[in-house]
C-alpha positions in Angstrom: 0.0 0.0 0.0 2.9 2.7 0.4 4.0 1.6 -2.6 0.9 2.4 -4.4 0.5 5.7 -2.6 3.9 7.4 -3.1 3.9 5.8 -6.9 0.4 7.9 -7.3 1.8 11.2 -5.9 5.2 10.7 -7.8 2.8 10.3 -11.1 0.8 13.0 -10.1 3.6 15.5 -9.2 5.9 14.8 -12.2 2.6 15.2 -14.8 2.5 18.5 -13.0 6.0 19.6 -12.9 6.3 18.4 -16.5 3.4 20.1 -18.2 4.2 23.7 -16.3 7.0 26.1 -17.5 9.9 26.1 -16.6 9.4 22.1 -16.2 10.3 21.1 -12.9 10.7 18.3 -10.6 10.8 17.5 -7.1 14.2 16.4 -5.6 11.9 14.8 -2.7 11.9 11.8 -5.6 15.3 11.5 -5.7 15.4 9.1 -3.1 14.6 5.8 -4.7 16.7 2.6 -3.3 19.2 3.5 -6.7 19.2 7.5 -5.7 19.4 6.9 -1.8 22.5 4.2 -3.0 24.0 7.3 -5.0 23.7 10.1 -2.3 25.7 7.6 0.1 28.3 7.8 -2.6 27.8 11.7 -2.3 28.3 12.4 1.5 31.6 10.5 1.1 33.1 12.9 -1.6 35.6 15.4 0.2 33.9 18.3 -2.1 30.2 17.8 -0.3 31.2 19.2 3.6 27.6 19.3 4.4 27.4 16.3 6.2 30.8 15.6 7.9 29.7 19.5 9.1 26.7 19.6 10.8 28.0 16.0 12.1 30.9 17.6 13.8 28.6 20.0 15.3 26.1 17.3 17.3 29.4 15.5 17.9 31.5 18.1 19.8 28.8 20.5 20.9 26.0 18.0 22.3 26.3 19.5 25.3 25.8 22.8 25.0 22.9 22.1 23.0 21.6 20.7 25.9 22.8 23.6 28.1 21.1 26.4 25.7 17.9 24.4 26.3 17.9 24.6 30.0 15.5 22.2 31.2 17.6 19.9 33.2 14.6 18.0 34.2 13.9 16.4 30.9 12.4 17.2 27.3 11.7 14.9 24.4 12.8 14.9 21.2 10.8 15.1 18.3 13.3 14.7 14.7 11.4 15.6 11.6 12.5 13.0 8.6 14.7 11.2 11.0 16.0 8.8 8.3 19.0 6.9 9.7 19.6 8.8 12.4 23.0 8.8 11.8 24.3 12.2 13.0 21.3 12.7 15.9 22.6 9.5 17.5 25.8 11.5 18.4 23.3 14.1 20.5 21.5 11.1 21.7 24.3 9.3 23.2 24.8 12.7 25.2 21.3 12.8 26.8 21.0 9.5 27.7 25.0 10.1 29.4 23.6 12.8 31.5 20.4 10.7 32.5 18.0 13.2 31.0 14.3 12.1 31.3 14.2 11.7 27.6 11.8 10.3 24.7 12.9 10.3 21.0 10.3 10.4 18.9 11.6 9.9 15.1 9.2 11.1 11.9 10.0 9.7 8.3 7.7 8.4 6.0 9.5 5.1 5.4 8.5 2.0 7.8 11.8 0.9 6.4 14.1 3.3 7.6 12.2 3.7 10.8 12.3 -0.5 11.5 16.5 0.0 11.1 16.7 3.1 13.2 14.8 1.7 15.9 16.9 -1.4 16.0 19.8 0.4 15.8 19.5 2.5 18.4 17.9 -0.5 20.6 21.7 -1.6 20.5 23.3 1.5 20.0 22.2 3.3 23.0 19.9 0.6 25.1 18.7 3.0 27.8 16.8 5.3 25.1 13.5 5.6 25.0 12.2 5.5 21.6 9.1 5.5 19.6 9.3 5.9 15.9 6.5 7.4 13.8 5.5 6.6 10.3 3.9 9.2 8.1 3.7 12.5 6.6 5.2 15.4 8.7 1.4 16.6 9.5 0.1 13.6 9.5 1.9 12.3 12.6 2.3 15.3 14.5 -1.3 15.9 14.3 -2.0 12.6 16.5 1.6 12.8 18.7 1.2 13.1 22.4 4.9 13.4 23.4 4.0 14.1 27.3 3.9 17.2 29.2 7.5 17.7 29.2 8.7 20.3 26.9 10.4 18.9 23.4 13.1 19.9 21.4 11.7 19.4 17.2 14.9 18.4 15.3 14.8 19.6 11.4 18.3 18.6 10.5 20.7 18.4 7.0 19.7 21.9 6.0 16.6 19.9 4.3 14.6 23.8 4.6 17.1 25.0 2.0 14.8 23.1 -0.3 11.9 25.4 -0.1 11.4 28.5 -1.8 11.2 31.3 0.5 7.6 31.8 1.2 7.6 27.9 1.2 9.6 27.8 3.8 8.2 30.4 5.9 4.7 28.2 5.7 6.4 25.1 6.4 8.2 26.2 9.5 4.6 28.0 10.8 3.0 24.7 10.1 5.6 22.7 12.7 4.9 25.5 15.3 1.5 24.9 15.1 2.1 21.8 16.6 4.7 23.1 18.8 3.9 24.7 22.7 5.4 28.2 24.3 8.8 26.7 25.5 9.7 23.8 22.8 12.7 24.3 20.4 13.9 23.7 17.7 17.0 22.9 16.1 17.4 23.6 12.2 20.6 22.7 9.8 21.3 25.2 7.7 24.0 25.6 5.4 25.9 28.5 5.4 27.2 31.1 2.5 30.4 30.9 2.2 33.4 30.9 -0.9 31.2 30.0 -4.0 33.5 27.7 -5.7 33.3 25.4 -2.2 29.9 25.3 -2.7 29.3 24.8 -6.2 32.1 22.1 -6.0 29.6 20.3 -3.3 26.7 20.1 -6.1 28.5 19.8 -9.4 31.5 17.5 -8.8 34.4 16.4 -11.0 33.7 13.1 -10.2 30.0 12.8 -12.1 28.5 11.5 -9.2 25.8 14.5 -8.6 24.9 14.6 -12.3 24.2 10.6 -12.0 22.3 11.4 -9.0 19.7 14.0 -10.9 19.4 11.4 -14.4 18.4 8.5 -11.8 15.3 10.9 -11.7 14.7 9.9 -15.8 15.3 6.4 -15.1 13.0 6.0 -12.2 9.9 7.7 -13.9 11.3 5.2 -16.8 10.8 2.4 -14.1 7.9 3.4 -12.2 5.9 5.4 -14.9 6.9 3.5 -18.1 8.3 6.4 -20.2 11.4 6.0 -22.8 14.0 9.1 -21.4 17.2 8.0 -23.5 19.7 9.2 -20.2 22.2 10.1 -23.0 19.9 12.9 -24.2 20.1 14.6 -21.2 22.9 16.6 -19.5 23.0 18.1 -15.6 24.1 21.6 -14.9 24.2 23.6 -11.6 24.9 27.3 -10.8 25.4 29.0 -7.3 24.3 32.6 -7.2 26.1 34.6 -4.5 24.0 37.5 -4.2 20.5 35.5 -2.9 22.5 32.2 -1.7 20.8 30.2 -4.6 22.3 27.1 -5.5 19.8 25.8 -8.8 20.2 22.2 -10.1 18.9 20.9 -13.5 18.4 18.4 -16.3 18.9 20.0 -19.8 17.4 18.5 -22.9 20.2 18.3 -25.5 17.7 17.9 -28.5 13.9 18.2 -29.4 12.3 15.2 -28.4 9.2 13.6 -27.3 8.7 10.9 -24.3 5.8 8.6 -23.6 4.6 8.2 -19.6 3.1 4.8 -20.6 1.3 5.6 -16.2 0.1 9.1 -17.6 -1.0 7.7 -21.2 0.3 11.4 -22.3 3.4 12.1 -24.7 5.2 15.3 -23.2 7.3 17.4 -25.9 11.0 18.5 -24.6 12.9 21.2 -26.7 16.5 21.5 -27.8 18.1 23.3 -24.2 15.3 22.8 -22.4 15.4 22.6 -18.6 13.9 20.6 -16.0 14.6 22.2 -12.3 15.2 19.9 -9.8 16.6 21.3 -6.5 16.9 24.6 -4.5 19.5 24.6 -2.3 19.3 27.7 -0.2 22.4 28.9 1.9 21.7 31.4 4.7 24.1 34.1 6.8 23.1 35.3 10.2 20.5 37.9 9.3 18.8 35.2 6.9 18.6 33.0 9.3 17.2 35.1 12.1 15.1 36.8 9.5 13.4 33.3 8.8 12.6 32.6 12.8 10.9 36.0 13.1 8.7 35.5 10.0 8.1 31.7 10.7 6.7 33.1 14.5 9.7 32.2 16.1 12.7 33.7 18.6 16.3 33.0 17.2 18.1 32.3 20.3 21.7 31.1 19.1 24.1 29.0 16.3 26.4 26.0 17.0 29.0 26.2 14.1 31.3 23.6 12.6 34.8 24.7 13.2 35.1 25.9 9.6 31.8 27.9 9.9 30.2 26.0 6.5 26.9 25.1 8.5 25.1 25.9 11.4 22.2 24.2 13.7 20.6 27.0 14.8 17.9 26.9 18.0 15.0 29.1 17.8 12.6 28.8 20.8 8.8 29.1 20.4 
């Protein structure tokens, strides 16, 4: 059954994206089993920081985090699109060290991914509390009774880069509607910095990223039954310094036409056409405190990697 559903929503989004201009489409569908395989291969590339970043933050800086939130007496944890948990286990282990009254309560929409973590950190760190949640964002906070202890909300990987301004604005006044006076939250964002470091994270030398954004042609050629030829499509990504704009895309290299065999429709693509395919938004201090105001939030302060490439920053409600 979530097969079904998230195959209907990719075939209704991409027969949206594809019949709008400029085409677009969402990178939340990059993360097939192939495209999930490939970002591993991303994260491990020296050029893409994000990762090893915000990791070296919630490594070296748990406590403090914990410190900033000063409720000694305990708050859970609520992680929005948990995933593996791989860099939150680092706070985790912290928490559980100081015998903080503490219940994690992990959001993704994959029973998968949420079946792993949980049995990960049910050997990882045994004294953790844990109750995973399956579901859409809304969906599951809608129906979570996380106790009348206060909760830290963990939105993590500088995943609100993806949104369009507005977009994000909306998103982030959505989660505080489910949020109480006193909660925090913690959100990754990455930060502007030299723009050859950061185009160099998004358009390697390796090939890896543009491999990463065709994987989108071959899964609608999977799932949806077209006929994209990969080889008559090219990747290209530009950072724009001014408005911390990072802009991914597929490019059409001739005019052709490709049958969705799911969508029984033929969509026409021009000579240098474009699809967009990701936002990637990078923030400085005034954008970022800019962004809590707006999203009915009170910045309070930013843990930094030592390099100063990312920051988790903790707004209070």
């Amino acid at each position: 059954m979530e097969t079904e559903t998230i195959t209907t929503s990719f075939a209704k989004d991409v027969l949206e994206g594809l019949t709008t201009n400029p085409k677009r489409l969402s990178s939340k569908y990059f993360y097939d089993d192939i495209g999930s395989r490939i970002f591993q291969e991303i994260m491990e590339m020296p050029e893409y920081y994000l990762t090893n970043s915000e990791l070296e933050i919630l490594q070296f800086q748990p406590d403090d985090i914990i410190d900033a939130i000063k409720n000694k007496r305990g708050f859970d944890i609520v992680e929005l699109g948990a995933g593996d948990g791989y860099k939150t286990k680092e706070l985790l282990r912290h928490i559980v060290a100081q015998k903080i009254d503490c219940t994690y309560y992990p959001v993704d929409i994959s029973q998968k991914a949420m079946d792993l973590l949980e049995e990960d950190l049910n050997e990882s760190i045994p004294a953790l509390k844990i109750k995973p949640l399956v579901g859409d964002y809304f969906e599951v906070l809608g129906s979570l009774k996380h106790g009348d202890k206060p909760a830290l909300f963990l939105f993590l990987g500088s995943n609100i880069g993806n949104y369009e301004k507005n977009d994000a604005v909306d998103l982030l006044k959505m989660f505080g509607q489910y949020m109480q006076p006193g909660d925090h939250l913690l959100i990754g964002m990455d930060l502007k910095k030299n723009p050859r470091t950061i185009l160099e994270a998004y358009d390697d030398k390796h090939g890896i990223t543009r491999l990463f954004n065709l994987n989108l042609l071959r899964r609608m050629n999977r799932e949806l039954g077209a006929n994209f030829d990969l080889d008559k499509f090219d990747f290209y990504a530009y950072y724009n310094p001014k408005n911390g704009q990072l802009r991914s895309m597929l490019v059409s290299l001739e005019n052709q036409s490709i049958y969705f065999r799911a969508l029984e429709k033929e969509i026409q693509f021009e000579a240098n056409e474009l699809i967009w395919t990701e936002l990637s938004q990078k923030f400085n201090l005034d954008d970022i405190k800019d962004l809590a105001n707006k999203s009915g939030f009170k910045f309070k302060m930013n843990f930094y990697d030592q390099k100063k490439y990312f920051a988790d920053s903790l707004w209070i409600k």
